[in-house]
GUSE-936946 format. One record per residue: residue number from 1; residue in one letter; x, y, z of N, C-alpha, C in turn. Coordinates in Angstrom, 2 decimals. Example, Ala and Ser with C-alpha at 12.3 -4.5 7.8 and 13.67 -1.06 7.14 Angstrom:
BEGIN
NODE vodren lomi  n.east n.north    n.up ca.east ca.north   ca.up  c.east c.north    c.up
NODE      1    a   13.19   -5.69    7.80   12.30    -4.50    7.80   13.20   -3.30    7.80
NODE      2    s   12.85   -2.25    7.08   13.67    -1.06    7.14   12.90    0.03    7.87
REM end
This chain:
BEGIN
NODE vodren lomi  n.east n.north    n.up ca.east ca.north   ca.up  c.east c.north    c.up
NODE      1    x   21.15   31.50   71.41   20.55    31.86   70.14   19.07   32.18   70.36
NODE      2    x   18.91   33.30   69.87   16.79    33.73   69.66   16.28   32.32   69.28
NODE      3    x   15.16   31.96   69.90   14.35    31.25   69.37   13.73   31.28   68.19
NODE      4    x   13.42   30.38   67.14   12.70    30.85   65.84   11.69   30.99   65.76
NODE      5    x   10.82   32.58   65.36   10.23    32.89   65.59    8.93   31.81   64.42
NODE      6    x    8.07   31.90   64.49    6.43    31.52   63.21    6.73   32.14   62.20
NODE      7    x    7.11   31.60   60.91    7.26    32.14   59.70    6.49   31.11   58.75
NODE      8    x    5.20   32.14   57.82    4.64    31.29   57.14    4.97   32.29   55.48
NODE      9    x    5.74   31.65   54.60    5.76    32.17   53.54    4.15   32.39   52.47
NODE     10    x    3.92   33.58   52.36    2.50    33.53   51.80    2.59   33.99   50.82
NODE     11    x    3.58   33.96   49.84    3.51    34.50   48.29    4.55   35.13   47.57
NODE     12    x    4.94   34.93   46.64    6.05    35.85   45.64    5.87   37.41   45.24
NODE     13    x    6.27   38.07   45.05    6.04    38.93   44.32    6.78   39.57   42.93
NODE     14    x    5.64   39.84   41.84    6.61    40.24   40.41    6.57   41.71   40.48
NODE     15    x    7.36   42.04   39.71    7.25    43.78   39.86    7.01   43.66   38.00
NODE     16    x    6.33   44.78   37.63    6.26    45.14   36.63    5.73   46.69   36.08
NODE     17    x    5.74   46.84   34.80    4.88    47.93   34.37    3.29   48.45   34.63
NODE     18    x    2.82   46.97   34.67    1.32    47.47   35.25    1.02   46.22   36.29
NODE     19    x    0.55   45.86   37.30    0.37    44.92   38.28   -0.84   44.57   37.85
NODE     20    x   -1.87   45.42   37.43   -3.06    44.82   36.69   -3.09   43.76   35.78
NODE     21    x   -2.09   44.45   34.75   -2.31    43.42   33.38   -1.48   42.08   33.69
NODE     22    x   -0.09   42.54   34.20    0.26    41.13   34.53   -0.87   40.30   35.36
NODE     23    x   -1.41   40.25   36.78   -1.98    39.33   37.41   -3.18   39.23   36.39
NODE     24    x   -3.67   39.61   35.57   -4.66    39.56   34.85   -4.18   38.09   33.55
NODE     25    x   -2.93   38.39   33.20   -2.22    36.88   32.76   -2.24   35.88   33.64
NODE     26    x   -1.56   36.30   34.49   -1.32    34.83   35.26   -2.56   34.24   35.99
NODE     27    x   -3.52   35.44   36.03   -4.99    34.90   36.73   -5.64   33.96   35.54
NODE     28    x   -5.75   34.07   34.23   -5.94    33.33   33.23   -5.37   32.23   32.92
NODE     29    x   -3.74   31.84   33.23   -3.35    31.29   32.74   -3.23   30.40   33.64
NODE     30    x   -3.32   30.80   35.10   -3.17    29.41   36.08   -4.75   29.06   36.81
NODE     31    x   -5.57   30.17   36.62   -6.95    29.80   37.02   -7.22   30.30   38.44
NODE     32    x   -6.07   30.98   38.75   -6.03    31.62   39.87   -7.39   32.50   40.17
NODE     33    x   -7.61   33.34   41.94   -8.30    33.80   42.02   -7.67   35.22   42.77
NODE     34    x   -8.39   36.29   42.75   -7.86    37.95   43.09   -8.26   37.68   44.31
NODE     35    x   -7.49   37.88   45.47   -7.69    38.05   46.76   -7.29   39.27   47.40
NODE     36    x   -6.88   40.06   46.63   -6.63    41.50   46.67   -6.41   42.07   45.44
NODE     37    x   -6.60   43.57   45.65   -6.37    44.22   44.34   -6.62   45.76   44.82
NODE     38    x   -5.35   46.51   44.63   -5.06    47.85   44.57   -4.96   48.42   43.30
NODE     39    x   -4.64   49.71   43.13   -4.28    50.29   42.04   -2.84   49.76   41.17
NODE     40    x   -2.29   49.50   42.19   -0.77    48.84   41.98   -0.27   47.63   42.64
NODE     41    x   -1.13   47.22   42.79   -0.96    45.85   43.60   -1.92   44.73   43.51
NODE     42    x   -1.64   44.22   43.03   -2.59    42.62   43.03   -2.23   41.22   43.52
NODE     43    x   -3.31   40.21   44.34   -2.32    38.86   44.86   -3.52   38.43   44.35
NODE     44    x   -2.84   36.86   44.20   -3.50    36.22   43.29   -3.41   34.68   44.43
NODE     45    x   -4.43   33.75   44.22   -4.28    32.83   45.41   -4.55   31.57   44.22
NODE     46    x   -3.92   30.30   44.91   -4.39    29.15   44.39   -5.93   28.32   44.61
NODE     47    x   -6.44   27.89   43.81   -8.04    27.90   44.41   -8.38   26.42   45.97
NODE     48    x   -6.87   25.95   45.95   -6.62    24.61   47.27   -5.90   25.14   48.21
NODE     49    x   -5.64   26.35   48.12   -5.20    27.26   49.06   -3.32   26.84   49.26
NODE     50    x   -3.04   27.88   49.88   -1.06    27.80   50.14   -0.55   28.78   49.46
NODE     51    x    0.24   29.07   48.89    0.92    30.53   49.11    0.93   31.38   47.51
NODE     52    x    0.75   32.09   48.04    0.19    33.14   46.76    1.08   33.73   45.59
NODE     53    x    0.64   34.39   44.59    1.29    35.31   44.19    0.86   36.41   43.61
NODE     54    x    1.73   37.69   44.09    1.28    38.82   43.93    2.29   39.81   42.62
NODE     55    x    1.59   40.77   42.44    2.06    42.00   40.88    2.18   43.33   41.86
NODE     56    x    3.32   43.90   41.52    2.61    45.11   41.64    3.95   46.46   40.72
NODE     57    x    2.86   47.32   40.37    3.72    48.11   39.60    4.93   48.85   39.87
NODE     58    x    5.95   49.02   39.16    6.91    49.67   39.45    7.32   50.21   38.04
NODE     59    x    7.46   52.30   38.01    7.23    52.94   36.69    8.85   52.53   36.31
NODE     60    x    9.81   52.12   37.37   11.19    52.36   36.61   11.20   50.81   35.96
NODE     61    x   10.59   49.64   36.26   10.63    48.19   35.37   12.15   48.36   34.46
NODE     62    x   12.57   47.24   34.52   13.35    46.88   33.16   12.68   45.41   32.95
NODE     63    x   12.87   45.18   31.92   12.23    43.62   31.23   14.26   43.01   31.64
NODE     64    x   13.32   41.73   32.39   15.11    40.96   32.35   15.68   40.23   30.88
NODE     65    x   17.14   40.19   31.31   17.11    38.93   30.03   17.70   38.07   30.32
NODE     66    x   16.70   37.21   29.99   17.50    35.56   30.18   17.49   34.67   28.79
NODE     67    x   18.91   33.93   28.36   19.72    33.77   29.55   20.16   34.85   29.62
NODE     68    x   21.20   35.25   31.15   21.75    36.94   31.57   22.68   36.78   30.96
NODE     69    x   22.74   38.29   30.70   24.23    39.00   29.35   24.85   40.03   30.88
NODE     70    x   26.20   39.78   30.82   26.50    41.01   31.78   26.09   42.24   30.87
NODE     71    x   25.62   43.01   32.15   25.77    44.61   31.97   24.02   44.60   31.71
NODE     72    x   23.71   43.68   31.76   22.24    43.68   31.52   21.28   42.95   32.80
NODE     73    x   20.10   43.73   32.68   19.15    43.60   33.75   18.93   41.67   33.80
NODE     74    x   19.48   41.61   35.01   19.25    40.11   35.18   17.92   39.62   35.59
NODE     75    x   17.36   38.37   35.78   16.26    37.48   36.20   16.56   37.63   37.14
NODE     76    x   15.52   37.52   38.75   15.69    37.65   39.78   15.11   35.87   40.19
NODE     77    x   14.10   35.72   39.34   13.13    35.15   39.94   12.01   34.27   38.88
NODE     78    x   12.28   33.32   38.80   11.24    32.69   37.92   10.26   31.92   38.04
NODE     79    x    9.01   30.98   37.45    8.27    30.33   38.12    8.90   28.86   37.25
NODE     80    x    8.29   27.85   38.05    8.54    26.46   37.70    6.50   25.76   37.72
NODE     81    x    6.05   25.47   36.63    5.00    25.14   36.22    4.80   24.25   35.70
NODE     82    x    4.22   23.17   36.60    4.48    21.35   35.53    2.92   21.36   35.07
NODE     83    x    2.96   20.85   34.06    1.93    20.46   32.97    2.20   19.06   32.63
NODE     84    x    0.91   18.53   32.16    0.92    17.21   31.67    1.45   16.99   30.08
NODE     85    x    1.75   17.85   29.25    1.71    18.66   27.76    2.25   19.09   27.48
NODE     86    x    3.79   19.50   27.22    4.22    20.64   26.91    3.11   21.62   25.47
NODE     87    x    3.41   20.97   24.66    2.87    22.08   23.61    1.37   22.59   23.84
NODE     88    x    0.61   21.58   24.16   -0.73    22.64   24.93   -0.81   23.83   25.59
NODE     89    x    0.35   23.65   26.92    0.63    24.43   27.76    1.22   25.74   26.90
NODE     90    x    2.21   25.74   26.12    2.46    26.77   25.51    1.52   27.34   24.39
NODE     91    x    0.58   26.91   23.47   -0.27    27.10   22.77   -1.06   28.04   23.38
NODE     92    x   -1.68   27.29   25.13   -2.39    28.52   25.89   -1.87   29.75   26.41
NODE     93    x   -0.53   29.63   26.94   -0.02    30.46   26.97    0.64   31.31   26.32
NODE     94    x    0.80   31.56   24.90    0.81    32.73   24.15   -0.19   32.91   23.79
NODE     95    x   -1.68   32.17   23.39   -2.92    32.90   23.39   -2.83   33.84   24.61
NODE     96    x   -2.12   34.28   25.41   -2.65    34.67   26.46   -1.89   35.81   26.58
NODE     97    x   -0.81   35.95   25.56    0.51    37.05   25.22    1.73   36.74   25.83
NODE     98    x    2.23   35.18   26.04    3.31    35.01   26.23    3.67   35.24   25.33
NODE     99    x    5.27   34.68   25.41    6.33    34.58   24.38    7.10   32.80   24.72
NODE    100    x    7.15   32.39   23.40    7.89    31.27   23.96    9.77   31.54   23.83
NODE    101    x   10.37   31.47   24.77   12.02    31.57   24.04   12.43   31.13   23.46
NODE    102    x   13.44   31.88   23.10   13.96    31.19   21.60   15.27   30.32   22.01
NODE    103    x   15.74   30.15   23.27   16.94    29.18   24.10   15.58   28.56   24.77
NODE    104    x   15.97   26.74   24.31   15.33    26.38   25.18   16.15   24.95   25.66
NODE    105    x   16.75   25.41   26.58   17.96    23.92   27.70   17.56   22.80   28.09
NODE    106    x   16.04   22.01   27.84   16.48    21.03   28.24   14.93   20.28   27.44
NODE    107    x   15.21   19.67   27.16   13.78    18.53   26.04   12.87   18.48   26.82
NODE    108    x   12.52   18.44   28.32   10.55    18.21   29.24   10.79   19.43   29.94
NODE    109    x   11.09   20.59   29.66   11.12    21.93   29.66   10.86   23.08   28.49
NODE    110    x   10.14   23.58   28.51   10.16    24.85   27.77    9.70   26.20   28.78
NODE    111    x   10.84   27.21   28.03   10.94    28.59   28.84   10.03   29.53   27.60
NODE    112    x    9.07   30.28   28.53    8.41    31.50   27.94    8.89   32.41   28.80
NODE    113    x    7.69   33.72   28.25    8.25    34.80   28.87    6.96   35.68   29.23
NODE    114    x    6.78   35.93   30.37    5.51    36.69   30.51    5.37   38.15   29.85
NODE    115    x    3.95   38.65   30.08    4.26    39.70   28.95    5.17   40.73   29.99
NODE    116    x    5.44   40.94   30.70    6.48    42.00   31.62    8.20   41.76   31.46
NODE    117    x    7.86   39.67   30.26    9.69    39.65   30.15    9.84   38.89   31.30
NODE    118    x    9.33   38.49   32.45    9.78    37.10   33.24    9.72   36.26   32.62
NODE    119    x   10.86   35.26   32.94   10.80    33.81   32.45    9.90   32.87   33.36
NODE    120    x    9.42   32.09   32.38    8.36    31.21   33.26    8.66   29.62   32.76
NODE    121    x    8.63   28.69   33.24    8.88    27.24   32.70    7.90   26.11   32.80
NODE    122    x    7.37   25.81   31.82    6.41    24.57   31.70    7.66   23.05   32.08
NODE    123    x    6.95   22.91   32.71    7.88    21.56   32.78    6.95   19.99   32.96
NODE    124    x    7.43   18.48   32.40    6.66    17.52   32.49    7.56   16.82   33.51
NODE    125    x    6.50   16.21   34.50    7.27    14.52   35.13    8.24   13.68   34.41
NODE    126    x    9.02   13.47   34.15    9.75    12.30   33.84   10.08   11.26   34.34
REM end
């Protein structure tokens, strides 16, 4: 068998309508900082450092839906975001143009939706 090679995972990536405006949310909403930035591409870093996340545009986008309906553009990919608060956490985050969903599965969870239509999840310790 090949030996395994050095693999350091350094970040997600969202696709959306504009890579600007999204990382421009999530740079607000997690306090993140721009460690790059193209016309269509933006990464965004944590300020204690470890693995990033990046936007970048794509003109064909579909907004997913979750939960998934066949025949319809599924979620690929979501974030998991613990807060001490739920309702704070969401308060700031539609100041910010989330959406909160309107299914929400489980009581120290709540699902929003970024403005591009990813699902995103506040979640508390229990």
């Amino acid at each position: 068998m090949t030996e395994r090679p050095r693999m350091t995972l350094t970040g997600a990536v969202l696709d959306g309508p504009s890579a600007g405006e999204l990382a421009a949310f999530y740079r607000r909403l997690l306090d993140w900082t721009v460690a790059a930035e193209e016309s269509d591409w933006v990464k965004l870093v944590p300020p204690g450092g470890g693995a990033g996340l990046a936007f970048q545009s794509e003109p064909g986008y579909i907004r997913p839906v979750w939960p998934s309906e066949p025949g319809r553009q599924q979620m690929i990919i979501h974030l998991d975001i613990e807060v001490d608060d739920l309702d704070p956490a969401v308060a700031y985050a539609t100041e910010l143009g989330a959406t909160l969903h309107g299914f929400q599965p489980q009581d120290d969870v709540r699902v929003c939706l970024d403005p591009a239509g990813h699902p995103f999840c506040f979640w508390i310790r229990t």
